[in-house]
C-alpha positions as CSV (number, residue, x, y, z in Angstrom):
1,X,-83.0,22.9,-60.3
2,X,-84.0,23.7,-56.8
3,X,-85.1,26.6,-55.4
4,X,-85.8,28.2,-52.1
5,X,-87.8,31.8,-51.4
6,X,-87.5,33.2,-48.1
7,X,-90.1,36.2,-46.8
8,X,-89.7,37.1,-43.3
9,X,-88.8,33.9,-41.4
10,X,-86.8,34.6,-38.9
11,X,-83.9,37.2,-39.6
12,X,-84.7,36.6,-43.2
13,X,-86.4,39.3,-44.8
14,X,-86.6,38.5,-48.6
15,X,-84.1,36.2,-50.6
16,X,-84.5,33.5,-53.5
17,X,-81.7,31.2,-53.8
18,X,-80.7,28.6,-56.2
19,X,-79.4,25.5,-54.4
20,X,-76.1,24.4,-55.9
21,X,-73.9,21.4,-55.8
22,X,-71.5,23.2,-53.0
23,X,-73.1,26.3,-51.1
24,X,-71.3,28.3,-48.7
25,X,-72.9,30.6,-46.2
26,X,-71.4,33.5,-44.2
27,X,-71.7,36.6,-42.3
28,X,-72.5,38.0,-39.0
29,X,-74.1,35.6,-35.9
30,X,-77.8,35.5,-36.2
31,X,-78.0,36.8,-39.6
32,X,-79.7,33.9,-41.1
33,X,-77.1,31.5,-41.9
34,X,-78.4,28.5,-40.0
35,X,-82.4,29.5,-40.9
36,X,-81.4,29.4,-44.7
37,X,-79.5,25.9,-44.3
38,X,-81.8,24.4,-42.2
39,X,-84.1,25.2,-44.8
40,X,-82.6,23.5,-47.5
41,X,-82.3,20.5,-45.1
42,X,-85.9,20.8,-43.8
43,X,-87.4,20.6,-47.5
44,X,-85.1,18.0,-48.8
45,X,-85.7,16.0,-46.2
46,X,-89.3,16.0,-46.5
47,X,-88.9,12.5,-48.7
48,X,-87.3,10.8,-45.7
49,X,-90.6,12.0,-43.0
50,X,-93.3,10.3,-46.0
51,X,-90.8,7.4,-45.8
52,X,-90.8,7.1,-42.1
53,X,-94.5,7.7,-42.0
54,X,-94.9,4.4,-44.5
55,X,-92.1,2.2,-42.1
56,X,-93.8,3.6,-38.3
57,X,-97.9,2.2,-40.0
58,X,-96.7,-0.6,-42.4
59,X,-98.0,-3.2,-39.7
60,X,-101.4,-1.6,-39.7
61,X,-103.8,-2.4,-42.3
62,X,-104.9,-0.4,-44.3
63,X,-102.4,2.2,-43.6
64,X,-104.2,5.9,-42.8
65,X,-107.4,4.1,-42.2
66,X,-109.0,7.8,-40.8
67,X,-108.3,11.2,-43.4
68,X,-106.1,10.7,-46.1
69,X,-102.2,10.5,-46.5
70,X,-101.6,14.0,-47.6
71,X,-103.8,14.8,-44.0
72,X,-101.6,12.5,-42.1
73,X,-98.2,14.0,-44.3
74,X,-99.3,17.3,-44.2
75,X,-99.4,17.5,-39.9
76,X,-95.8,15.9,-39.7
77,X,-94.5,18.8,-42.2
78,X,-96.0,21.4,-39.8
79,X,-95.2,19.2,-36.8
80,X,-91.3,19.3,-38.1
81,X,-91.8,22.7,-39.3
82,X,-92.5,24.3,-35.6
83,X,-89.9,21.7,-34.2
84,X,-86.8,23.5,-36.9
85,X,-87.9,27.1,-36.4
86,X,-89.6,27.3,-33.0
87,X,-92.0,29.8,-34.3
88,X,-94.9,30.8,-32.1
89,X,-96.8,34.4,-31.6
90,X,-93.1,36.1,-30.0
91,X,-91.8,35.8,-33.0
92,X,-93.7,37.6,-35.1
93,X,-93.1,35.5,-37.9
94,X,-95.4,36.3,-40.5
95,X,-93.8,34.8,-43.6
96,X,-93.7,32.4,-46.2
97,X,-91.1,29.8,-47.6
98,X,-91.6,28.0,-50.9
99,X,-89.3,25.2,-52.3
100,X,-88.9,24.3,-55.8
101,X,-87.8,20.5,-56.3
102,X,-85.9,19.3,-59.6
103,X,-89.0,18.0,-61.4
104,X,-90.6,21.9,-60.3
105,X,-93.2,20.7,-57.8
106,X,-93.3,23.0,-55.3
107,X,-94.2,23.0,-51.6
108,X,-95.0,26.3,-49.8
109,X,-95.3,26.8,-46.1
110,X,-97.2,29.8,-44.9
111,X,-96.9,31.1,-41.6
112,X,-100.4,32.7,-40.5
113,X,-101.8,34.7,-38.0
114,X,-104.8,32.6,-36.0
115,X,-106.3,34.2,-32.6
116,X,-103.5,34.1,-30.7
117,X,-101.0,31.8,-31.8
118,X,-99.3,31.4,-35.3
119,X,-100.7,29.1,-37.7
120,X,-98.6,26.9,-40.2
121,X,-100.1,26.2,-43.7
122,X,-98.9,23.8,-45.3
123,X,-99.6,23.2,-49.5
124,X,-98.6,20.9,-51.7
125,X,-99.1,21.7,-55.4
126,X,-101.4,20.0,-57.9
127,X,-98.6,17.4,-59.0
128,X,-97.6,16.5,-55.4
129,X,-101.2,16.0,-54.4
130,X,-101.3,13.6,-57.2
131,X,-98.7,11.6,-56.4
132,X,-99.7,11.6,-52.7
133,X,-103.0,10.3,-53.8
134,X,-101.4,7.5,-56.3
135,X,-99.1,6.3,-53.3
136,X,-102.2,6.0,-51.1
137,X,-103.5,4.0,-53.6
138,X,-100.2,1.9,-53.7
139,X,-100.1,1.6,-50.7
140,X,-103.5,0.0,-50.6
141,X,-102.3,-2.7,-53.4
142,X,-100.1,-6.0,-53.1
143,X,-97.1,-3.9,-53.3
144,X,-97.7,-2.5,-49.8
145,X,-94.7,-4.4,-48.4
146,X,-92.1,-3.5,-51.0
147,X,-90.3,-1.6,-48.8
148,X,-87.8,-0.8,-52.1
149,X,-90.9,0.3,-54.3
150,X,-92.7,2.5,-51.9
151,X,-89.2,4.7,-51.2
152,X,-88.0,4.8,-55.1
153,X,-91.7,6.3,-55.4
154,X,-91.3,8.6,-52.4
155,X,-87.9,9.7,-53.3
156,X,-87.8,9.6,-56.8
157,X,-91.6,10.1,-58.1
158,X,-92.6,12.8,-55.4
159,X,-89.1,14.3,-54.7
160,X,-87.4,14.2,-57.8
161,X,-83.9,12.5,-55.3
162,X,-82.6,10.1,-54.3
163,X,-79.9,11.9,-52.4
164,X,-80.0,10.9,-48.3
165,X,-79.7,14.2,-46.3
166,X,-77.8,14.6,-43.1
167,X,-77.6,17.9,-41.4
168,X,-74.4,18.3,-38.9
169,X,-75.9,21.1,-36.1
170,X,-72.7,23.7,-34.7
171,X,-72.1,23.0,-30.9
172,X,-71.3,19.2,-31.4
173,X,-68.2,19.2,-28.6
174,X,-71.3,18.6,-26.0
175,X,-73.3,16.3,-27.5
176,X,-69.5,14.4,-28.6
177,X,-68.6,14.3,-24.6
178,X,-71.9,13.3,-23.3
179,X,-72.1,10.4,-26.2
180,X,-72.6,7.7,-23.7
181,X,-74.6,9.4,-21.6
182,X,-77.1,10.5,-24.5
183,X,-77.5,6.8,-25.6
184,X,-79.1,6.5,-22.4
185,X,-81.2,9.8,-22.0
186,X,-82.4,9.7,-25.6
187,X,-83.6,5.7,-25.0
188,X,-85.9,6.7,-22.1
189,X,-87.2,10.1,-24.0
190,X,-91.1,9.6,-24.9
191,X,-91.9,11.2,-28.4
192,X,-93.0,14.7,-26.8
193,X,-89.9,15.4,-25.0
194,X,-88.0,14.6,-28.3
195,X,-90.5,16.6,-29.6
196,X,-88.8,19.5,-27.5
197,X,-85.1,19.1,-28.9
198,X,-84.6,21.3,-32.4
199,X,-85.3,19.2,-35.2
200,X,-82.0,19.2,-37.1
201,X,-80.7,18.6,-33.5
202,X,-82.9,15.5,-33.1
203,X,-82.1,13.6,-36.8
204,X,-78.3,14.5,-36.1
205,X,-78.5,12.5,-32.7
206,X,-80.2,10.2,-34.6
207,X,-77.7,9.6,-37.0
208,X,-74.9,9.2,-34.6
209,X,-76.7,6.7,-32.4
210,X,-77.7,5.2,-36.1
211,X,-74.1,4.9,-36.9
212,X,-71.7,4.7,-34.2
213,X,-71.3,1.3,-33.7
214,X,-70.4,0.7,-37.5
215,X,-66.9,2.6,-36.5
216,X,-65.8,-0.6,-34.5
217,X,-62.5,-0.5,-36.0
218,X,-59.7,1.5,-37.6
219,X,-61.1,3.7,-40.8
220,X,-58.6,1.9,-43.6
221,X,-60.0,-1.7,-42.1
222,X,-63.4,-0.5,-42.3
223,X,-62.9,0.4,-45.7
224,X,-61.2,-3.3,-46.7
225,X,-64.4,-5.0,-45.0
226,X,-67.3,-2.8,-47.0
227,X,-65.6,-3.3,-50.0
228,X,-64.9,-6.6,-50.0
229,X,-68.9,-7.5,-48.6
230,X,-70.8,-4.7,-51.0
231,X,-71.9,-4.9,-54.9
232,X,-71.0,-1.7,-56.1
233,X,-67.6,0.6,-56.9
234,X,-65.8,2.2,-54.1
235,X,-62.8,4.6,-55.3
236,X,-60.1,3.6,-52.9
237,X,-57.9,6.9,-53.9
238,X,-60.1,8.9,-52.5
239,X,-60.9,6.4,-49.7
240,X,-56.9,6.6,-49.1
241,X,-57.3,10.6,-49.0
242,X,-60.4,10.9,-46.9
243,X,-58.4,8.9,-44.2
244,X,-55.2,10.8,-44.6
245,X,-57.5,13.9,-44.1
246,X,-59.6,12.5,-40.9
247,X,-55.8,11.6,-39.2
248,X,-54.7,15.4,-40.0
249,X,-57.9,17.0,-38.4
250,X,-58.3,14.4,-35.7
251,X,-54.5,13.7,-34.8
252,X,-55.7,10.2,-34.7
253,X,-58.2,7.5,-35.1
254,X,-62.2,7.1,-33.5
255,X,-63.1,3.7,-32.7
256,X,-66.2,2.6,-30.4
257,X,-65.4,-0.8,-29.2
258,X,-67.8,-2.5,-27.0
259,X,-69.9,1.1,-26.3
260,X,-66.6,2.7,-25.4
261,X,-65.6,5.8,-27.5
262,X,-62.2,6.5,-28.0
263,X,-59.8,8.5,-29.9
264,X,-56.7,6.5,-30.8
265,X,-53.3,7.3,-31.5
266,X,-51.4,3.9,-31.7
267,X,-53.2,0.4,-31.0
268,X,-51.5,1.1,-27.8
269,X,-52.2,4.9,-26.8
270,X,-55.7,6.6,-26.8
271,X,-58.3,8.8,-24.8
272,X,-62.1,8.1,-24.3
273,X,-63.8,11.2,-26.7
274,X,-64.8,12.9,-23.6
275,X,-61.5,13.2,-22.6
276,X,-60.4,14.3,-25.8
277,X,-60.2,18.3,-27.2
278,X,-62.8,20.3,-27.5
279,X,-61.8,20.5,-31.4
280,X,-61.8,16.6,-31.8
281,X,-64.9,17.0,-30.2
282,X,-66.2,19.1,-32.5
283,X,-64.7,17.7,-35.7
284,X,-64.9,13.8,-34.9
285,X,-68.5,13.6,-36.2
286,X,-68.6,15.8,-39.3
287,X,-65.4,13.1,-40.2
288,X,-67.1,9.9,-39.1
289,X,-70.4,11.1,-41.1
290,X,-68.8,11.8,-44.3
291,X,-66.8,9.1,-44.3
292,X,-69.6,6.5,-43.3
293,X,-71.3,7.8,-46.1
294,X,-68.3,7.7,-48.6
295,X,-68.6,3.9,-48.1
296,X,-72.3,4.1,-48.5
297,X,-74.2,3.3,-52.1
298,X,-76.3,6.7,-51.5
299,X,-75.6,9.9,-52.0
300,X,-75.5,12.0,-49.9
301,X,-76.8,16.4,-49.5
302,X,-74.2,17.6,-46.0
303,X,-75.7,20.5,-44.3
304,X,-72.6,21.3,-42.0
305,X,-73.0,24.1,-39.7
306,X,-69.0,26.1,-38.6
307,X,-66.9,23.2,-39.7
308,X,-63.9,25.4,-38.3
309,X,-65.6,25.1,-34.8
310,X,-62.4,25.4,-31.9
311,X,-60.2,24.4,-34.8
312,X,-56.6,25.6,-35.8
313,X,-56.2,27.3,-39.1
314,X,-54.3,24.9,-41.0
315,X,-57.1,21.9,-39.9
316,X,-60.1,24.0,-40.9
317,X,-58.1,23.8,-44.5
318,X,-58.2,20.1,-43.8
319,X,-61.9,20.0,-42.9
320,X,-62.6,21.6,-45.8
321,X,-60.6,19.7,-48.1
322,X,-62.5,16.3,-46.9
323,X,-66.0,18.0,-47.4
324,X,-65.0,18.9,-51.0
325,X,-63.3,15.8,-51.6
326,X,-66.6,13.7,-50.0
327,X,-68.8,16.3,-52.1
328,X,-66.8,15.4,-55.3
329,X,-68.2,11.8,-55.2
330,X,-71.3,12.9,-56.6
331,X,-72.9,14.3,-52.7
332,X,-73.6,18.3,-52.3
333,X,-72.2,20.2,-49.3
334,X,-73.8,23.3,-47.3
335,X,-71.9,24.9,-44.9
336,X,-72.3,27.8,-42.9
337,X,-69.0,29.3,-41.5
338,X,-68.0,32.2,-39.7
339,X,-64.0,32.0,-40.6
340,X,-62.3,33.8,-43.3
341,X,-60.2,30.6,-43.5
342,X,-62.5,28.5,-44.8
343,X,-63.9,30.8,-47.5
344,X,-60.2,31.1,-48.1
345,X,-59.6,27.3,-48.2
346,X,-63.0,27.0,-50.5
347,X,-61.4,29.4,-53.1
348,X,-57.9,27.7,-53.6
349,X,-59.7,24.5,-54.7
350,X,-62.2,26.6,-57.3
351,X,-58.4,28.5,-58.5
352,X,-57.2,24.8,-58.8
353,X,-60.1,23.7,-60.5
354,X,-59.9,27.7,-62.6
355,X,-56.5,27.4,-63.7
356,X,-56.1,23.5,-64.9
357,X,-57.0,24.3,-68.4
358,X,-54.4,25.5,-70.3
359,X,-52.1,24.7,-67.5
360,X,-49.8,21.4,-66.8
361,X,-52.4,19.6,-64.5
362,X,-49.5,17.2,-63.0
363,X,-47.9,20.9,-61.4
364,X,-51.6,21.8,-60.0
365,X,-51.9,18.3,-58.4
366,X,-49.0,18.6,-57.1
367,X,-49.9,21.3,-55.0
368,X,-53.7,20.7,-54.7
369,X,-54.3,17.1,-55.6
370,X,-57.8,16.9,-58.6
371,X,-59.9,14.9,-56.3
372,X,-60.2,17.9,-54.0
373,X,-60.7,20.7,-56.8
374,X,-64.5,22.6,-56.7
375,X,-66.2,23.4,-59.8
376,X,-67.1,27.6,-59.6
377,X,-70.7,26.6,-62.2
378,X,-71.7,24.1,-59.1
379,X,-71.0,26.8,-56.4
380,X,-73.3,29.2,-54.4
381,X,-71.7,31.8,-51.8
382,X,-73.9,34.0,-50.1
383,X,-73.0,37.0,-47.5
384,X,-76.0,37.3,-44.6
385,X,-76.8,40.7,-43.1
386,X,-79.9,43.0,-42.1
387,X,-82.0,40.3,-43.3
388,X,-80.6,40.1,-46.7
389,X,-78.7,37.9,-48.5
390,X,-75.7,38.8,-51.4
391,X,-74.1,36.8,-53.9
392,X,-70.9,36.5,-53.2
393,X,-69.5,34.3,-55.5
394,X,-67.2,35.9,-58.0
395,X,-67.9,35.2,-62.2
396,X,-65.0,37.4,-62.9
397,X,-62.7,35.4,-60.7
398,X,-64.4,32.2,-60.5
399,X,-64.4,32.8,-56.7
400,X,-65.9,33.7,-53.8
401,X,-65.1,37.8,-53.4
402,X,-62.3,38.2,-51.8
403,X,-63.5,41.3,-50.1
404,X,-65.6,39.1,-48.1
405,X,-62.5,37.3,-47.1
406,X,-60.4,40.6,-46.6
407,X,-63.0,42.3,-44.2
408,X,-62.2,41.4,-41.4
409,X,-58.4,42.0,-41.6
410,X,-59.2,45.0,-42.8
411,X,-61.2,46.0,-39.7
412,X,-58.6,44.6,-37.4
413,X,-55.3,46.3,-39.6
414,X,-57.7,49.4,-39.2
415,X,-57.4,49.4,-35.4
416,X,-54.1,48.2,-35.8
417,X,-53.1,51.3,-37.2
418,X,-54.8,53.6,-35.4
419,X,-53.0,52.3,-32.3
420,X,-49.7,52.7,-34.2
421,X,-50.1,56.4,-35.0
422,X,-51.2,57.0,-31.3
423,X,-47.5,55.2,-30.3
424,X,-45.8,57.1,-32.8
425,X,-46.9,60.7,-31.4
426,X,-46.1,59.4,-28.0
């Protein structure tokens, strides 16, 4: 089980939260949303900075010849910390966040005052420090260059997961219509001005350029070649569904051919991505992620921020409905959403799932097919505001409340009304 505590980091005032297979996040802007997921993300993703510590020094020898490795570890935990919250003396961020992995280690982040700037303290417990002081010494040993060895340690020893991470940042229509452009500007950036771009900002550029040029064809022949080249199971049902998903949210197909980024929707009829919508914009990437790592032997922890981003109704449904169905395949999900159609998509998958026993499952699928139905024990739903956080999701129901989902009808049937009784005395 994992476990993050919140005090007083950024509009977080106090909140302990069990991370859960599929976590939903909602509520008013700035109320927290993105500082809890980013969280989640930052601590998960500690596994992959060690690991990328060991890759960037494996040519030196010996590797952290000056301090030790949890020195060396410890300054790119505050150095990533700073770059995901931007806290400095304005923000009056006194606080502390502690993370609980699955084997209970525990890391804990305090933010300090010093003169007149904020300090961040980083500690490990006493069974991290011990394993940071065995993988020094592994490191040090014949095994140096097992690149396989060093990150089952890292990930599974330290970390207690194997599971990649990938966080998907809101406002990706931008970054989606300067694509070519950024390969460019990100390829000249020395360290310190990437050091200036948001963390979660910088690994999801990072995975894009990583990945873009795998899409080089159309999704159902991508999925023929990797699973006629790789050694391990691919369920071609759900493959078959994702890309039935990806063409009702997209309207089409992306393929990068020869650097040039395109939306198609015949072999005869497309438009470059920065001619597309700003909704294909906005979803193309949180398709072509999960779906690259669908065909991937990982697993996979999505943090997606507003997945209904400049999005119809009906495709937010389908957005979500390819983030549970990617989920399902043994990933966790984290989105943050601002759209009563998404909780409201979220809970007809959990009634699916609710209603199947006792019930003629061929009737359900029929209506919502099993590969997309949520399990209520694996989901988290939380409701952001003043600095707190509620639980949301419903034990009586096996949903997410649906008052949450109703308030903001309300509010506008509210002033509806009142605008109906003025007409009527009129």
């Amino acid at each position: 089980m994992q476990k993050l505590t919140i005090t007083n980091l950024g509009p977080i005032k106090d909140c302990t939260i069990v991370v859960k297979d599929f976590m939903v996040f909602t509520g008013p802007q700035a109320s927290g949303k993105s500082t809890i997921a980013k969280s989640i993300f930052f601590f998960n993703n500690l596994k992959n900075i060690l690991f990328a510590m060991y890759q960037k020094q494996l040519a030196n020898k010996p590797l952290f010849e000056i301090g030790t490795l949890e020195d060396y570890f410890t300054k790119e935990v505050q150095r990533a910390f700073l770059q995901s919250f931007g806290v400095s003396i304005d923000t009056n961020a006194y606080g502390t966040v502690t993370y609980e992995y699955d084997n209970s280690s525990t890391v804990v982040i305090n933010i300090e005052p010093a003169a007149d700037e904020l300090s961040v303290v980083v500690a490990f417990d006493d069974y991290l420090k011990s394993k940071l002081t065995a993988l020094s010494e592994l490191l040090k040993s014949n095994d140096r260059k097992d690149v396989e060895k060093i990150r089952d340690f890292i990930y599974k020893e330290l970390f207690a997961s194997d599971l990649d991470v990938v966080y998907i940042p809101a406002g990706r229509s931008l970054l989606t219509m300067l694509s070519s452009q950024i390969n460019y500007i990100y390829a000249v950036m020395d360290d310190q001005q990437k050091y200036a771009i948001d963390y979660c900002t910088q690994t999801y550029l990072e995975e894009v350029l990583r990945i873009k040029e795998f899409f080089n064809m159309s999704p159902d022949k991508l999925a023929r070649k990797v699973t006629n080249e790789v050694d391990y199971e691919i369920n071609q049902a759900d493959v078959d569904a994702a890309i039935e998903l990806m063409n009702t949210i997209l309207h089409g197909e992306y393929r990068n051919v020869n650097g040039v980024e395109k939306l198609y929707f015949s072999d005869d009829h497309s438009v470059r991505m920065n001619y597309a919508s700003s909704g294909q914009q906005e979803a193309v990437w949180i398709t072509n992620i999960l779906f690259y790592h669908m065909l991937g032997r990982r697993n996979t922890l999505f943090v997606i921020e507003e997945p209904e981003s400049h999005l119809f109704p009906e495709t937010q449904k389908a957005v979500v409905e390819l983030i549970s169905l990617v989920k399902n395949g043994s990933n966790k999900a984290i989105i943050t959403t601002h759209s009563p159609y998404v909780l409201g998509s979220v809970n007809n998958l959990l009634y699916a799932n609710h209603i199947s026993e006792g019930t003629n499952d061929a009737e359900i699928e029929a209506v919502v097919p099993r590969c997309l139905w949520l399990n209520f024990e694996k989901l988290g739903a939380y409701f952001l505001l003043d600095g707190k956080v509620k639980d949301i999701a419903s034990p009586e129901y096996n949903d997410i409340d649906h008052d949450v989902i109703d308030g903001v009808s309300g509010v506008l049937n509210e002033t509806y009304e009142k605008l109906m009784d003025i007409a009527r005395e009129d």
